[in-house]
C-alpha positions as CSV (number, residue, x, y, z in Angstrom):
1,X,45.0,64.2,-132.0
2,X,44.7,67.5,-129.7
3,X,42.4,67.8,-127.1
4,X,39.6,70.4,-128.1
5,X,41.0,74.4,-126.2
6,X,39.6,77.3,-125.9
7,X,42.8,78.8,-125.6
8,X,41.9,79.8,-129.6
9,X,38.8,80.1,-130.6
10,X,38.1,79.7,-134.8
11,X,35.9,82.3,-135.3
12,X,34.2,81.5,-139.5
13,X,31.7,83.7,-141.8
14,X,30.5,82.2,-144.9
15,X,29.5,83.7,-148.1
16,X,26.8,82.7,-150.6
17,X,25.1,82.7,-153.3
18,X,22.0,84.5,-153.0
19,X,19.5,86.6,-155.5
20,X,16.4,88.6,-154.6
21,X,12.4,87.8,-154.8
22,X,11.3,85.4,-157.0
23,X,14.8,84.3,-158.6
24,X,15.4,82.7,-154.8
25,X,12.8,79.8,-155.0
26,X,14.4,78.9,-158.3
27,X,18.3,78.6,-156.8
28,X,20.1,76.8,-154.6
29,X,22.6,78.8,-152.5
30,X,26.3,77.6,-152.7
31,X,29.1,78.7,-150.5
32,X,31.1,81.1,-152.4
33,X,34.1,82.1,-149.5
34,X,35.0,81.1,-146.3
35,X,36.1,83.8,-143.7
36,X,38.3,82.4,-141.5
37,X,40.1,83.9,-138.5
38,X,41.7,82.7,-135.5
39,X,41.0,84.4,-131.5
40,X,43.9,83.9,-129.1
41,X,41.1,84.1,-126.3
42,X,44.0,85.3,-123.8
43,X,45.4,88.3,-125.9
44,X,42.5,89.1,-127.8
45,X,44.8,89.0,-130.9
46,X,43.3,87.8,-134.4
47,X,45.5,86.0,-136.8
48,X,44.8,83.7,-139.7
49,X,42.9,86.2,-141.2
50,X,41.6,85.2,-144.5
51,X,39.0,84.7,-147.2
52,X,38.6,81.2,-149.1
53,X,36.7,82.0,-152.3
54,X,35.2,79.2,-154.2
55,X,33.6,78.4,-157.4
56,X,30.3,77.6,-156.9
57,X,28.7,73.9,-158.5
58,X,25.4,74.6,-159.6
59,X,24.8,77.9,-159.3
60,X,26.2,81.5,-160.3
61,X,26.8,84.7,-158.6
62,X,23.4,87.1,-159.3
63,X,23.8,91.0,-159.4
64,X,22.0,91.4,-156.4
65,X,24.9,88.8,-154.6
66,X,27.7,90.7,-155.8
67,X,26.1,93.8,-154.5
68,X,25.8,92.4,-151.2
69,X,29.3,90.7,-151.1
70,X,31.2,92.8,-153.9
71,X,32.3,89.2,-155.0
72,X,32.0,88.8,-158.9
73,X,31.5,85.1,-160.6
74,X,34.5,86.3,-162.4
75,X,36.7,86.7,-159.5
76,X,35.3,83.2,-157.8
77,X,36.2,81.6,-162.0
78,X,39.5,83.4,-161.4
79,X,40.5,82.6,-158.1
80,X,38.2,80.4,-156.2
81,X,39.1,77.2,-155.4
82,X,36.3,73.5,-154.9
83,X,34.9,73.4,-152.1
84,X,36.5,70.3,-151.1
85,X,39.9,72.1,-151.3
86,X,38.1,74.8,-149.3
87,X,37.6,71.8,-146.4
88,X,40.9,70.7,-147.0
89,X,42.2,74.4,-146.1
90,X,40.1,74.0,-142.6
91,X,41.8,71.0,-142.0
92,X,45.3,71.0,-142.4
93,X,46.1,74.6,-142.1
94,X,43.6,75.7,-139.6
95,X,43.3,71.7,-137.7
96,X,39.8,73.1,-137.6
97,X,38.5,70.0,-136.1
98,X,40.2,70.7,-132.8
99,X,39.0,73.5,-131.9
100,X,36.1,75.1,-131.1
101,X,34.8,77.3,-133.7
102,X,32.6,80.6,-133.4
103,X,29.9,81.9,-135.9
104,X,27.5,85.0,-136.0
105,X,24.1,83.1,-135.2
106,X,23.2,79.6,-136.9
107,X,23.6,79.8,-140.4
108,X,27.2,79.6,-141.0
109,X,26.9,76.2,-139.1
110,X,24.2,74.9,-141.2
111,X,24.9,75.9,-143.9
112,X,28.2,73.7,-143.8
113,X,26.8,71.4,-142.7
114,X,24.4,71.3,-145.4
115,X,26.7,71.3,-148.5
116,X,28.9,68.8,-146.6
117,X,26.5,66.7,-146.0
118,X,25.0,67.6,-150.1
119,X,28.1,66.9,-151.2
120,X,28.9,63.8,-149.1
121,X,31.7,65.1,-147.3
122,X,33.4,65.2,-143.9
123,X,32.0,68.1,-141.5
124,X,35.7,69.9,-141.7
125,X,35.4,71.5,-138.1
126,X,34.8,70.6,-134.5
127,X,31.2,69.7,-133.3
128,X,32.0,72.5,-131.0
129,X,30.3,75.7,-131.8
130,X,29.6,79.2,-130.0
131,X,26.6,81.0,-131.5
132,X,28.1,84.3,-131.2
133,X,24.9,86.1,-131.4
134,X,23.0,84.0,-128.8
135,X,26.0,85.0,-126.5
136,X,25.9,88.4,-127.3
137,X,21.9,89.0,-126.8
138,X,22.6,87.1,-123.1
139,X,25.5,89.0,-122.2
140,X,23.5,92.5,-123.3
141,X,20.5,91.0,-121.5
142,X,18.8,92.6,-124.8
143,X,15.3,90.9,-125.9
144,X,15.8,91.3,-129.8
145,X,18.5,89.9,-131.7
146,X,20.7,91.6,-133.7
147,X,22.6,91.4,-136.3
148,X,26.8,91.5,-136.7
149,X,27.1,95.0,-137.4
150,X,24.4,96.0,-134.8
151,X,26.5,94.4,-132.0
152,X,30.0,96.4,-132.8
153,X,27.3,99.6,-133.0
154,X,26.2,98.4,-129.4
155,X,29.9,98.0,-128.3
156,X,31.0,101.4,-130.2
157,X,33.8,98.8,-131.9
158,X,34.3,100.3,-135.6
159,X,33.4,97.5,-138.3
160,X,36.6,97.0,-140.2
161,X,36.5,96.0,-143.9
162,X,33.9,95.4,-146.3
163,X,30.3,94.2,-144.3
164,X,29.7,90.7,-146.2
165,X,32.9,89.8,-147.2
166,X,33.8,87.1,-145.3
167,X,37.6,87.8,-144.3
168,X,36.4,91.0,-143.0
169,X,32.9,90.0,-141.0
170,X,35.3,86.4,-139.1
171,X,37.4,89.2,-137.7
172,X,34.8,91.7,-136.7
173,X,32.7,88.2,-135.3
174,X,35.9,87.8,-133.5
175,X,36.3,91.0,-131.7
176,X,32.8,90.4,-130.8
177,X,33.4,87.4,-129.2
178,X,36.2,88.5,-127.6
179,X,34.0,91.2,-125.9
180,X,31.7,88.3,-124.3
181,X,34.6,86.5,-122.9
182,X,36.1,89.6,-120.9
183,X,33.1,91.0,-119.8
């Protein structure tokens, strides 16, 4: 096995179910795609780039999700993949385990952890996580947190892509991150 570098950095957004008000306390959110992207932490380059839908188990896509996400239970029936494979992915293509890995704030870890742990299943990346968000509010030396698309606003970067689509939110996350590490 590798050692754990920092060389490249994992950077992950996940996707899930979610519905408004009332409808919430009667659901249980269910990781519908994995953004996945990979930071050379030298070159700034971002490869890998890519968005690992999956069918959710016991629970559907609402209206209010699919605005959010513009992710349709139809296109996670069509093609979304279990969430085991999803792991699998991580592991084999990505070797996920060995690297450090990089989120937008807490929830992308625990949530993984969560349905992994649901679900009885190996945790398919490293223990090693950066809270990109706690780095970022450091680095700024700003007192209130914000959110993704707040901190490329801050850093006048563009946001690329859809907001809340996975594929498109690891890469911005990444170019966030990259950010911290040369400045």
């Amino acid at each position: 096995m590798m050692k754990n570098t920092t060389d490249k950095i994992i950077v992950i957004d996940l996707e899930a179910t979610c519905w408004e008000g009332e409808e919430r306390k009667n659901n249980t959110s269910e990781i519908i795609e994995i953004g996945i992207c990979v930071l050379d932490t030298i070159t700034g380059d971002i490869t890998k780039n890519e968005g690992i839908l999956i069918k959710p188990e016991a629970s559907t896509v609402s209206k209010f999700c699919t605005q959010l996400t513009t992710i349709t239970q139809e296109m996670l029936d069509k093609e979304g993949i279990s969430f085991k494979e999803a792991c699998d992915v991580l592991r084999t293509e990505y070797s996920a385990y060995q690297y450090t890995w990089a989120s937008y704030g807490a929830y992308d870890y625990n949530m993984l952890e969560k349905q992994c742990s649901f679900r009885k299943m190996d945790f398919p990346v490293s223990k090693n996580h950066i809270n990109v968000k706690e780095l970022f509010t450091e680095k700024k030396g700003i007192k209130k947190k914000v959110g993704m698309n707040g901190a490329l606003q801050i850093l006048d970067i563009p946001l690329e892509g859809t907001h809340h689509r996975g594929k498109d939110d690891a890469k911005n996350i990444a170019k966030i991150l990259y950010w911290i590490l040369k400045n």
